[in-house]
C-alpha positions in Angstrom: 14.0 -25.6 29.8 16.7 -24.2 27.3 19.7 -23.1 28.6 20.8 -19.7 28.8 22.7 -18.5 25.3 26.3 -16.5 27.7 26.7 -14.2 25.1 23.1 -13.3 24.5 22.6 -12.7 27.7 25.9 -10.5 28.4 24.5 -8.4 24.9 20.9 -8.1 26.6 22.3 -7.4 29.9 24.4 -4.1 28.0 21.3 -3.3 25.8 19.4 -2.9 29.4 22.5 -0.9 31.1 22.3 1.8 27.7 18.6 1.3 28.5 18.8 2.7 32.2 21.4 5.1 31.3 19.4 7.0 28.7 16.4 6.9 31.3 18.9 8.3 33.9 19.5 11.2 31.5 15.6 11.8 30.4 15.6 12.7 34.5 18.9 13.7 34.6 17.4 17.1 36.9 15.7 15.4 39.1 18.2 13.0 39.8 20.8 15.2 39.6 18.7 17.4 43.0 17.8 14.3 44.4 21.6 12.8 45.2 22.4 16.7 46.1 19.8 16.7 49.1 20.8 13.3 49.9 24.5 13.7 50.2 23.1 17.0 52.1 21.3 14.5 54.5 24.3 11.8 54.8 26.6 15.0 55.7 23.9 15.8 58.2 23.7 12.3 59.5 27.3 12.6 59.7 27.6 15.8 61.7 24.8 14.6 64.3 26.9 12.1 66.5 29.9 14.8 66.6 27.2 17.6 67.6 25.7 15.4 70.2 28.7 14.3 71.9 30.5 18.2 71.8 26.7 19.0 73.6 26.8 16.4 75.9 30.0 17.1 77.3 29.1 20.6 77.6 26.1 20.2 79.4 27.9 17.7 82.1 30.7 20.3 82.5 27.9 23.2 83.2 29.5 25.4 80.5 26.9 27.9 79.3 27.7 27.2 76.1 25.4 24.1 76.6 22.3 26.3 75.6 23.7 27.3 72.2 24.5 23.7 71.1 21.8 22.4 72.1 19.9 24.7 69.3 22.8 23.3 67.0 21.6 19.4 67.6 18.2 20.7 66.9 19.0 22.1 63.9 21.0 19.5 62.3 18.7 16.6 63.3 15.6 19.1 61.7 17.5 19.4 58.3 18.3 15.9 58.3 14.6 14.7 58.5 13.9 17.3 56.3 16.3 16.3 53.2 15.0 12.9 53.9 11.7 13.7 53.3 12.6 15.9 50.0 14.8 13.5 48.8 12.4 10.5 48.8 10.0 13.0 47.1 12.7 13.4 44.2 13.1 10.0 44.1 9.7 9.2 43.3 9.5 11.8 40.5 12.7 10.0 39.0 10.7 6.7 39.3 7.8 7.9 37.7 9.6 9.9 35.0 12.3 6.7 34.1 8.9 4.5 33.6 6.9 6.4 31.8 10.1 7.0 29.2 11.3 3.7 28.9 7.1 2.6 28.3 6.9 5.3 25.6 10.5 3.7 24.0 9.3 0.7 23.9 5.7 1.1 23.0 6.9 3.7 20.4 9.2 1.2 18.6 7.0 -1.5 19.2 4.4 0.3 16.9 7.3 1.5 15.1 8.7 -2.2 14.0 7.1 -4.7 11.1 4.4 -6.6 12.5 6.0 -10.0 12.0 9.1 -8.7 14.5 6.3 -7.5 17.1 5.0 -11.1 16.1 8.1 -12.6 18.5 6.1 -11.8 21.8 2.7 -12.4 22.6 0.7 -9.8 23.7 0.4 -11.1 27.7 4.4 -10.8 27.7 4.5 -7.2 25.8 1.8 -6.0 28.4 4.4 -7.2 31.3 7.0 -6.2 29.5 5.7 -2.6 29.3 4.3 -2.3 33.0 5.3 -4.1 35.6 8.7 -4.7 34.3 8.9 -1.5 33.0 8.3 0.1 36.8 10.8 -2.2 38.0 13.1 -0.9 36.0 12.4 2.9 35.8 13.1 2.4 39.8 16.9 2.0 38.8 18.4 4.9 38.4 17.2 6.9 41.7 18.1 3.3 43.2 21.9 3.7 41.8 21.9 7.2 43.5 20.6 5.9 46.7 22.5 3.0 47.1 25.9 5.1 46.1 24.9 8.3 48.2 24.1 5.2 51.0 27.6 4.4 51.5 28.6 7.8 52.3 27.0 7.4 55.7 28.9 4.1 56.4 32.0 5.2 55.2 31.9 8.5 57.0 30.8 7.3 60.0 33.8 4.8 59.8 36.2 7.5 58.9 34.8 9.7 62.0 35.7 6.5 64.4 39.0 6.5 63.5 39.2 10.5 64.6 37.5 10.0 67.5 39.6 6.7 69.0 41.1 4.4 66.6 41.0 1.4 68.7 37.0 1.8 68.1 37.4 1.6 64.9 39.9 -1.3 64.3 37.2 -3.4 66.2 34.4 -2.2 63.9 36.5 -3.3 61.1 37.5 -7.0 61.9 34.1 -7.8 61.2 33.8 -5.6 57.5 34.8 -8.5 55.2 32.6 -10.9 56.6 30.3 -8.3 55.4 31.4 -7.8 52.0 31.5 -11.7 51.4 27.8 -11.9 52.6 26.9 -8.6 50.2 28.5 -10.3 47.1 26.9 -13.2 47.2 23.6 -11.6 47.7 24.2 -9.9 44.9 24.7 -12.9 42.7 22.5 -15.6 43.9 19.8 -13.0 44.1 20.5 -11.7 40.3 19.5 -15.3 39.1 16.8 -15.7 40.7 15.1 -12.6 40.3 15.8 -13.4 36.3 14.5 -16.4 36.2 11.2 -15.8 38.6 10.5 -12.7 36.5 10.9 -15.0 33.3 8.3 -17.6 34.2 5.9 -14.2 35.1 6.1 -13.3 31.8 5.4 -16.6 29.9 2.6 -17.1 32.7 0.9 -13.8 31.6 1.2 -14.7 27.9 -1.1 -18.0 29.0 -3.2 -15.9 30.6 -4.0 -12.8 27.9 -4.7 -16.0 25.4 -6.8 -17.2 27.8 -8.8 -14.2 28.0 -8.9 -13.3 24.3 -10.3 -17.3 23.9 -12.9 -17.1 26.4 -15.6 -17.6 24.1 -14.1 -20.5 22.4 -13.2 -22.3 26.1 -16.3 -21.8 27.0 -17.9 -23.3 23.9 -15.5 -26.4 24.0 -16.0 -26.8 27.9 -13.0 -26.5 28.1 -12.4 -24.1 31.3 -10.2 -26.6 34.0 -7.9 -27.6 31.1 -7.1 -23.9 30.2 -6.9 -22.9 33.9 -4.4 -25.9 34.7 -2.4 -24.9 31.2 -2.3 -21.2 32.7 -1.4 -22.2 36.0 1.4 -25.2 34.9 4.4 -23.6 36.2 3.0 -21.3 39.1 4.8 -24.2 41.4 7.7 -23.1 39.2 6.6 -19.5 40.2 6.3 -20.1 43.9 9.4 -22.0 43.7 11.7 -19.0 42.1 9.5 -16.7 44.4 10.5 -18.6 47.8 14.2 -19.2 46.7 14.4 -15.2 45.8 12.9 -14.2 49.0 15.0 -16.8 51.2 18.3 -15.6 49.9 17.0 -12.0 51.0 16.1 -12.6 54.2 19.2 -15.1 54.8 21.2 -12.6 53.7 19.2 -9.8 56.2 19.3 -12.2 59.1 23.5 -12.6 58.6 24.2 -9.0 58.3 21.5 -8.3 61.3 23.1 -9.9 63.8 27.1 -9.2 62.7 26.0 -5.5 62.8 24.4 -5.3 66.4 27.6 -8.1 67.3 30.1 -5.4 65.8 28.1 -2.5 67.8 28.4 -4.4 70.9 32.2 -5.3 70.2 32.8 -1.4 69.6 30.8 -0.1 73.1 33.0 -2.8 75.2 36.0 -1.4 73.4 35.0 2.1 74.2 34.2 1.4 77.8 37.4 0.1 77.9 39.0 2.9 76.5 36.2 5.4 79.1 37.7 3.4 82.1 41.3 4.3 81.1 40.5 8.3 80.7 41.5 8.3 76.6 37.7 8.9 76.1 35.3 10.7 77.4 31.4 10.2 78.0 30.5 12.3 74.5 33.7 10.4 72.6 31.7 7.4 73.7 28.4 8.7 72.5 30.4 9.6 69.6 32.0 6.3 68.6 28.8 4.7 69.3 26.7 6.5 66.7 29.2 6.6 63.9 30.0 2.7 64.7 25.9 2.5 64.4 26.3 4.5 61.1 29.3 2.4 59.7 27.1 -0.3 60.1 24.6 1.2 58.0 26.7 -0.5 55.5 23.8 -3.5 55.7 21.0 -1.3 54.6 22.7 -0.9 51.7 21.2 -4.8 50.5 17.9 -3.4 50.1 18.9 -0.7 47.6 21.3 -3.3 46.1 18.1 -6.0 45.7 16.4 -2.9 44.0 19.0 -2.7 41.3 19.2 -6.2 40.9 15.6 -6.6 40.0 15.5 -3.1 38.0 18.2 -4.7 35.9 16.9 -8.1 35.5 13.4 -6.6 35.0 15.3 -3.8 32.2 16.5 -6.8 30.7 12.7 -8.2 29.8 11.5 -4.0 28.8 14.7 -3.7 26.5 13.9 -6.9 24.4 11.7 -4.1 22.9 14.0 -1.1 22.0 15.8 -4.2 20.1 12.8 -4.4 17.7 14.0 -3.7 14.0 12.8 -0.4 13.1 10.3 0.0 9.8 13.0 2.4 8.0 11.0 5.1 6.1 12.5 8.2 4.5 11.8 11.7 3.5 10.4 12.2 -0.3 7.0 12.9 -1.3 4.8 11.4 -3.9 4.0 14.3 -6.9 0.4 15.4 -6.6 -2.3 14.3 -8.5 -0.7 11.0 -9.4 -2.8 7.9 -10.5 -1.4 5.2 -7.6 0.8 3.4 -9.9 2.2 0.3 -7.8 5.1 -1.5 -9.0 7.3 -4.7 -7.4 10.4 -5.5 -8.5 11.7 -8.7 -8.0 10.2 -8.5 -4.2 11.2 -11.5 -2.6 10.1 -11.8 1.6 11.6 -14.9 4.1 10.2 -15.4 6.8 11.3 -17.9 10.0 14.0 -19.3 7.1 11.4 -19.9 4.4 10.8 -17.5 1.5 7.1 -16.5 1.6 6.8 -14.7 -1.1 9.8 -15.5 -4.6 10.6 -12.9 -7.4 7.5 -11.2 -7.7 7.4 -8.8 -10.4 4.0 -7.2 -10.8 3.0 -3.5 -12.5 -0.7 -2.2 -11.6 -1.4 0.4 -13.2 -3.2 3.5 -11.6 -6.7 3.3 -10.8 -7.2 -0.9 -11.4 -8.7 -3.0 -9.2 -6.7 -6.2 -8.5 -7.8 -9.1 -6.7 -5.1 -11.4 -5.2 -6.2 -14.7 -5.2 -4.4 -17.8 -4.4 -4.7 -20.5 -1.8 -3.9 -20.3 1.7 -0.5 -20.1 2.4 0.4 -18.2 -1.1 1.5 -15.4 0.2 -1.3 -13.0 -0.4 -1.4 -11.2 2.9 2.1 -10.7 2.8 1.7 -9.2 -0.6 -0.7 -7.1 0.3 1.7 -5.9 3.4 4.6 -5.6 1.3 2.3 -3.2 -0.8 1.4 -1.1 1.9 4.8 -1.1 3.6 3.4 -2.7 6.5 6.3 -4.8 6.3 9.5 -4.5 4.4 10.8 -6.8 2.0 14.0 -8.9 1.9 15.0 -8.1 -1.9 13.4 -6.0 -4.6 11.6 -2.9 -4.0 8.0 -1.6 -3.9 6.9 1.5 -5.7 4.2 3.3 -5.7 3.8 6.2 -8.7 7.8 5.4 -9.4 8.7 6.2 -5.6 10.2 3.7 -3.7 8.2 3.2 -0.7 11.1 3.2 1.6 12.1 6.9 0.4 8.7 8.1 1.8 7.8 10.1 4.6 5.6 8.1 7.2 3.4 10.6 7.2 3.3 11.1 3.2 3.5 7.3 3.0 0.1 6.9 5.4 -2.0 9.8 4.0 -1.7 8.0 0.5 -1.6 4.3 1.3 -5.0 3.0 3.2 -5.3 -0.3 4.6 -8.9 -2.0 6.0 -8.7 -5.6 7.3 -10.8 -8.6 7.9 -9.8 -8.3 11.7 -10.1 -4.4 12.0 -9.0 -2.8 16.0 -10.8 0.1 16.5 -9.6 3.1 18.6 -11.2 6.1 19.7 -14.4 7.6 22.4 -16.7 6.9 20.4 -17.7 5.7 16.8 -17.2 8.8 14.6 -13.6 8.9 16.3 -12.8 5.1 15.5 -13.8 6.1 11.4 -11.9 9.2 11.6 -8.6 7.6 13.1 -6.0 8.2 11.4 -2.8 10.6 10.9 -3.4 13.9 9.4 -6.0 16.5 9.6 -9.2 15.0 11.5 -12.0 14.5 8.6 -15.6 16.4 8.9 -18.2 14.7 10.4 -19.7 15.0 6.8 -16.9 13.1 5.8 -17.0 10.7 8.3 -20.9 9.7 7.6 -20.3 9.7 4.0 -17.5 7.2 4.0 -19.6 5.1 6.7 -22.6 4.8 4.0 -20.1 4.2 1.4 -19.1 1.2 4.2 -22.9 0.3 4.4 -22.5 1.3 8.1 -24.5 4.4 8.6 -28.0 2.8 8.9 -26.7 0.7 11.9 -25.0 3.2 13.4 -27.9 5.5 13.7 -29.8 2.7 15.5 -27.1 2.6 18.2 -27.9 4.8 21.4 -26.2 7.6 20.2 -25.9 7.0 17.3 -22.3 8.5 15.9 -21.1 9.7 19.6 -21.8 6.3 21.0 -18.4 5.2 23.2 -17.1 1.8 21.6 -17.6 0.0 24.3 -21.6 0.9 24.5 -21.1 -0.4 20.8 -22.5 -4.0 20.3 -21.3 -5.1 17.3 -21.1 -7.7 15.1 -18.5 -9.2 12.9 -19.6 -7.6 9.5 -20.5 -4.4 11.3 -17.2 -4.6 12.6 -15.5 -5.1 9.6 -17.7 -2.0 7.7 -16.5 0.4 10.8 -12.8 -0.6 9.3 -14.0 0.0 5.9 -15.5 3.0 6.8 -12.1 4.1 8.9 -10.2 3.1 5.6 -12.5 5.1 2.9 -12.5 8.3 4.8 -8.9 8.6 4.7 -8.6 7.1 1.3 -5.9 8.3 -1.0 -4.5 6.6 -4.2 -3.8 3.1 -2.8 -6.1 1.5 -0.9 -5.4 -2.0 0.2 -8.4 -4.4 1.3 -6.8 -7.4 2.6 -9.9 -9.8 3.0 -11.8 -6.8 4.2 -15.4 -7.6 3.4 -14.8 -12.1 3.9 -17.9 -10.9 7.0 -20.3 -9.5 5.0 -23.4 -11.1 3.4 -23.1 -11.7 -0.5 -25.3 -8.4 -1.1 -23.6 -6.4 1.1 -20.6 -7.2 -0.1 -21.6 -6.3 -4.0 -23.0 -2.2 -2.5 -19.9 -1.8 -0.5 -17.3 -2.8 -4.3 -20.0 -0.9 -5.8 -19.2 2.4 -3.5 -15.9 1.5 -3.5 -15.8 2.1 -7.3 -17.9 5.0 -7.4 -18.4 6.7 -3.8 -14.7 6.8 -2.5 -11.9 8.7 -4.1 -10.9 7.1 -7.2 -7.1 5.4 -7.0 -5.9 1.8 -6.9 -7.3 -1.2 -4.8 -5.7 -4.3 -4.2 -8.3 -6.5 -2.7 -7.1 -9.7 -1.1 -9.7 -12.4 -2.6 -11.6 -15.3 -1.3 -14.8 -14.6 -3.2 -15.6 -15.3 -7.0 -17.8 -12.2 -7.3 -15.0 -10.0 -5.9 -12.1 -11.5 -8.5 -14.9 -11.2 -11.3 -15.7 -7.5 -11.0 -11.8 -6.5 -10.4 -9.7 -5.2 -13.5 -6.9 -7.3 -12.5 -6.2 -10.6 -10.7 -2.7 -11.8 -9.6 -2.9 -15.8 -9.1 -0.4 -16.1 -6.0 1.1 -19.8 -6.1 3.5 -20.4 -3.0 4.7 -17.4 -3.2 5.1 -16.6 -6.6 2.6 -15.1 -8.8 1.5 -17.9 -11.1 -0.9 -16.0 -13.8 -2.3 -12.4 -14.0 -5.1 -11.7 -16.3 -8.9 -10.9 -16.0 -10.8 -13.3 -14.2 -12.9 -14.5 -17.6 -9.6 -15.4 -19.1 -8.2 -17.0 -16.0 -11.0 -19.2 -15.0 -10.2 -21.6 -18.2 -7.4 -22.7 -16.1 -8.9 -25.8 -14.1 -6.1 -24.9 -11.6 -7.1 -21.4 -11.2 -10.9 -22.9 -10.5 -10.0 -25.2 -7.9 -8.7 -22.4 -6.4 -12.4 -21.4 -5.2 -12.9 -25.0 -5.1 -14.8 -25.0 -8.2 -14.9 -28.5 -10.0 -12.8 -28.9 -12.9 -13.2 -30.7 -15.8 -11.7 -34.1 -15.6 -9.7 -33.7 -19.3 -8.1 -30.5 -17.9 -9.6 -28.9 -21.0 -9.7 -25.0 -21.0 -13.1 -25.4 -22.9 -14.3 -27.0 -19.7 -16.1 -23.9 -18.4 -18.0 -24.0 -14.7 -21.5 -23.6 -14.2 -22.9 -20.1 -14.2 -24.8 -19.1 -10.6 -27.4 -18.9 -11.5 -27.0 -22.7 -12.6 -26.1 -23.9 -9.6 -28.5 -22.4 -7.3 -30.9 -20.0 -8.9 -34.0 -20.0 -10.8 -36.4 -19.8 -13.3 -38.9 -18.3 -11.6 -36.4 -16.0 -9.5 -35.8 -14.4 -12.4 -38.9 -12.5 -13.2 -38.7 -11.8 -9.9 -35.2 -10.1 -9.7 -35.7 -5.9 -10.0 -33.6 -5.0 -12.7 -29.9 -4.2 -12.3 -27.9 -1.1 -12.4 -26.3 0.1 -15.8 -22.9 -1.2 -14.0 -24.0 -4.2 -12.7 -21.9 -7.4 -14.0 -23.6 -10.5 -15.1 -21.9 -12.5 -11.7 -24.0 -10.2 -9.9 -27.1 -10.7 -11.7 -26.4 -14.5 -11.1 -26.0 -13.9 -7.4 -29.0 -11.5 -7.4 -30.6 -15.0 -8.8 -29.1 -17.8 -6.4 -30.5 -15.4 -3.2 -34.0 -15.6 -4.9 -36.7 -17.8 -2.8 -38.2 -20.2 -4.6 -42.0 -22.1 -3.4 -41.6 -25.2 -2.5 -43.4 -27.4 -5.9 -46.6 -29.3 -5.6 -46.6 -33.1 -5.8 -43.9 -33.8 -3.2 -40.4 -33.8 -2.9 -40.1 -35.6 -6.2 -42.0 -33.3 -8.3 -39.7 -30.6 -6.2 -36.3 -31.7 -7.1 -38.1 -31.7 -11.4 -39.1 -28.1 -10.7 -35.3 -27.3 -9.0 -33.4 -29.0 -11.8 -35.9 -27.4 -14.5 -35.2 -24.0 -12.7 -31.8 -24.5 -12.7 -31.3 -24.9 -16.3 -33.9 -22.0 -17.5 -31.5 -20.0 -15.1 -28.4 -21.2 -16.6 -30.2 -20.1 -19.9 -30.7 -16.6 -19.1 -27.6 -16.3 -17.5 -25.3 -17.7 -20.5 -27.4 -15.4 -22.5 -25.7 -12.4 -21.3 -22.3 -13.6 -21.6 -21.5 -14.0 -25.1 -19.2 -17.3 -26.0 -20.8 -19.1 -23.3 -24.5 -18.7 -24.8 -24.1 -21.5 -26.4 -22.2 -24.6 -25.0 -23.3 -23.2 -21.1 -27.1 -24.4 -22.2 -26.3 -27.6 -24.2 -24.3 -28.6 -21.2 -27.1 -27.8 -18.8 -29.7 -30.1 -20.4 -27.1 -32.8 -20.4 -26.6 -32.5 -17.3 -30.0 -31.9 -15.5 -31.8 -35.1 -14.9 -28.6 -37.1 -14.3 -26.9 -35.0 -11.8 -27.7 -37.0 -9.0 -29.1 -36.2 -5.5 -26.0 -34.5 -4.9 -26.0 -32.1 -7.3 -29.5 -31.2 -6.6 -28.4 -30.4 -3.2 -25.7 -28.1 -4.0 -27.4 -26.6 -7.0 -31.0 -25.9 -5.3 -32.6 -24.5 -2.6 -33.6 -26.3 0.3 -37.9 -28.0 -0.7 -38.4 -27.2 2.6 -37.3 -23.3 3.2 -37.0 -22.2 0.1 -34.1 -20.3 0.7 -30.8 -20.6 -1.1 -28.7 -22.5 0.7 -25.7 -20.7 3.4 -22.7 -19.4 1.4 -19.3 -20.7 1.2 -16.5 -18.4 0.0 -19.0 -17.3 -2.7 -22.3 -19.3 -3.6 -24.0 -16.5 -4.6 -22.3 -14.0 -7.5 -19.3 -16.8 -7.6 -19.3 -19.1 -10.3 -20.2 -16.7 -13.4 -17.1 -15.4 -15.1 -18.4 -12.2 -15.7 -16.6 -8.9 -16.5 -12.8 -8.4 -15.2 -12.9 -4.6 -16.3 -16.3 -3.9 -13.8 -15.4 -1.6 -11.5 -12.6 0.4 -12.9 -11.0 2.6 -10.8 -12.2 6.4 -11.4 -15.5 6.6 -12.5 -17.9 7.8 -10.0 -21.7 8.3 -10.4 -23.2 11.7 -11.2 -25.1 13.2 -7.8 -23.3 11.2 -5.9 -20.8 12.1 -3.1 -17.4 11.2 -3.1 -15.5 10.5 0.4 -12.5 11.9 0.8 
């Protein structure tokens, strides 16, 4: 284990203190009437003995007086049950109160702070951290009152003991720093322990929420008793922590039990002493007897003290979170009607030491489509962060129609800046809340079934129980229908950036192609930056930004950029082995369409690009040739070239040298190339995709899909 940092702990033990102390204030009524009744009750307490013993006398001297003090006792004993009980009542509303606000501080700058900070814990810690350390601790601040209001009791019971016979009293008090030396070291031993069992709690629940969220993949692996003893490692650590923190209490309870009832018994032999002498009478012995039995209320006191010292240690775990750096945003607004404009200026972002992203200067001008490509690792999720202000950069700035993104408003900054994800969370009752989430105005239900057929989503929606009002968790979805309930979410609140990073990587080739193609024309036209892994998707943007460890290598449209042999391999596209930029790939429709697939393929849309014309062909069924497998792999080969030849027909330069190459190529391709080129003799089918077998390998038309036009009679989400 690594050893505690002194002054990183001293800082979080301060951060927790300023932590309790704003908590104190958020319940600063409360708290404020709760010490008021329970000083009320100690003074209470603390009249009692001195009633009782004034009574007693009275009633063994026969003095009619008796009657009336009796009423006295019965009224001071009523009120102090009776502040008591109102007390612990205002203590629980301070309890309550203290939690809820340091959960909604925490939580608040949890979702408040860039995701990489929140990053730092994992989500089984954050949930301890925000409940059942976070009622630990909101249970400090009434416990400071108690355990300060406690020792008026003690003390004024010792200060009445001296009034009544000071003899009494110096007996109680030989034993008091035994006491305090027993107390103190409670205190201290008990402090480290508590920290360090809460500390293994909270890496133990970590284990566990990873557990959970893995199940399926344990479960596929068989690999259940390894996960449950990785779990369960250090619960001997637990037990261990658990046993010493427990032991030190109850050694430190069994000390101070018996040198109270010792000092009680040292005090009543002193006062029947002092009753056998005549300086004390029977209700000055009553007397001294209760306020010794209060003074030695001095040892309840631990309990509250053990309270503190686990609010505190548990305050230290909850406060980690309030130290979260904040997402700084500002005031300004973006001018209206602008065209989403996104500029970054020498943007530079580090991350655990190492610069993820290096200088990046890129301009996209309002209303392109830009795909970010680049392999894994380059840096294009943290682009597409940066762009949304999901995260702040270390150096440079990020603009968006010539306004820094750090000068916006949040709430300006989300109503103009949409985000979907491969991943998406959805939140909400039911299904038309989880599109409609979001900041701002809540969108029509018009709106909301407009942008979920713009997703693709409103056909399987309706087929769901209740359709749009089914509850999420009645919802059985899959991958790609979750990721079109995010797209959805993400066009109905669109404004003029929308970010996609890897939104669609779930959906089927086809699907894919009618949710860019309502992109472009259904949602409400702006700028899209569209993390890439698919061909088709970096062939119908405007723009694509090659991201090379973290620094943008080439941008350009995707015909110009896949000469590159470099930028090909980036799809994992073979290259040609002379690096020359004449080397061009094989359309689609070359390496998995064909010939016969073409008569069959309906006709495409005015808008359609050639890459999707060459997936329409590669998802084609071919029948399986007669003569045997032989005579099939002819007809696949032959198929594959008289697709190549319709395909390179529509793409100007390449109508040419695409053909010449494909009859060069045909017969001696090999078995392997007729595997990865045709469909399978057997099915028929086109074989599964990769990142993009389909609409992939064309180079097709970077401008498709420009950002503003929009189809007449069609509707537009909003």
């Amino acid at each position: 284990m690594t050893a505690p940092d002194p002054t990183r702990e001293a800082e979080a033990a301060r951060g927790a203190d300023r932590a309790l102390r704003a908590a104190a204030r958020h319940s600063g009524g409360r708290l404020a009437a709760a010490a008021v009744c329970s000083v009320a009750a100690a003074g209470a307490a603390l009249a009692e003995p001195a009633v009782l013993g004034h009574t007693l006398d009275l009633l063994l001297r026969q003095d009619p007086g008796g009657a009336r003090w009796t009423a006295w006792c019965a009224a001071v004993i009523a009120a102090e049950v009776l502040l008591d009980a109102v007390t612990a009542r205002l203590n629980g509303g301070v309890d309550a109160r203290s939690t809820a606000w340091l959960r909604r501080l925490g939580l608040g700058r949890l979702l408040r702070a860039a995701p990489h900070h929140a990053a730092r814990h994992s989500p089984g810690e954050l949930s301890a951290r925000l409940t059942a350390q976070a009622t630990t601790a909101g249970a400090v601040p009434a416990a400071v009152v108690s355990a300060a209001v406690a020792l008026l009791a003690p003390l004024g019971g010792l200060v009445a003991l001296v009034l009544v016979d000071v003899w009494t009293a110096l007996a109680f008090l030989a034993g008091l720093p035994l006491l305090a030396v027993l107390l103190r070291a409670f205190a201290r031993d008990s402090g480290a322990s508590v920290g360090r069992y809460q500390e293994v709690q909270l890496a133990m629940a970590g284990r566990l929420v990873e557990a959970l969220a893995g199940a399926r993949t344990i479960a596929a692996a068989g690999t259940a008793e390894r996960e449950q003893e990785r779990v369960l490692r250090r619960l001997p650590e637990l037990g261990a922590e658990g046993r010493e923190t427990w032991r030190i209490y109850g050694t430190t309870m069994a000390r101070t039990g018996a040198l109270m009832p010792l000092l009680l018994y040292v005090v009543l032999g002193v006062g029947g002493v002092r009753l056998a002498e005549g300086a004390l009478g029977v209700g000055g012995l009553l007397a001294a007897v209760r306020y010794a039995g209060l003074a030695a209320g001095v040892g309840a006191v631990t309990g509250r003290l053990a309270a503190v010292v686990r609010g505190r240690a548990a305050a230290r775990r909850t406060a980690a979170l309030f130290e979260l750096p904040e997402l700084s945003q500002g005031v300004r607004r973006l001018s209206p009607g602008g065209p989403g404009t996104l500029e970054l200026r020498g943007v530079r972002v580090v991350r655990g030491g190492t610069a993820v992203l290096r200088d990046i200067d890129l301009r996209i001008p309002g209303g392109t489509t830009a795909a970010v490509v680049g392999r894994s690792g380059s840096g294009k999720t943290t682009l597409a962060a940066v762009a949304g202000r999901l995260t702040a950069c270390d150096v440079g700035r990020v603009l968006l129609d010539g306004v820094p993104l750090d000068e916006l408003s949040a709430g300006e900054l989300r109503r103009e800046v949409g985000h979907a994800f491969e991943r998406p969370a959805l939140f909400g009752e039911d299904v038309a809340a989880a599109i409609a989430f979001g900041s701002g105005p809540a969108p029509t239900p018009e709106n909301v079934r407009a942008a979920a057929r713009a997703a693709g989503a409103d056909a399987f929606v309706r087929r769901l129980p209740d359709g749009y009002d089914t509850a999420l968790p009645d919802a059985p979805l899959s991958g790609g229908e979750l990721q079109r309930l995010g797209l959805a979410r993400a066009f109905c609140r669109a404004g003029r950036l929308l970010v996609l990073d890897d939104a669609t990587s779930s959906l089927d080739t086809l699907t894919a192609r009618e949710v860019e193609r309502a992109l472009t024309h259904d949602v409400r036209p702006g700028t899209r930056l569209v993390v890439a892994h698919r061909i088709s998707s970096a062939a119908r943007a405007d723009l694509v930004v090659w991201l090379d460890a973290g620094r943008v290598r080439a941008t350009g449209p995707h015909a110009e950029l896949w000469r590159d042999p470099a930028y090909r391999a980036v799809f994992g596209a073979e290259t040609d082995p002379a690096g020359s930029p004449e080397a061009e790939p094989e359309p689609a429709a070359a390496a998995s369409g064909t010939g016969a697939a073409q008569a069959a393929t309906p006709a495409q849309e005015p808008d359609t690009e050639p890459a999707a014309a060459a997936s329409a062909l590669a998802l084609a069924p071919v029948p399986p040739a007669a003569g045997g497998p032989d005579a099939q792999r002819s007809a696949d080969s032959d198929a594959a070239a008289g697709a190549a030849r319709a395909w390179t027909g529509r793409t100007g330069s390449e109508s040419t040298a695409a053909p010449e190459r494909a009859r060069a190529e045909g017969p001696e391709q090999g078995p392997d190339a007729e595997s990865a080129a045709a469909p399978s003799p057997r099915t028929g089918v086109a074989p599964a995709e990769g990142p993009d077998t389909g609409a992939s390998a064309g180079t097709g038309s970077a401008a498709a899909g420009g950002g503003g036009r929009r189809a007449p009679g069609r509707e537009t989400v909003r």
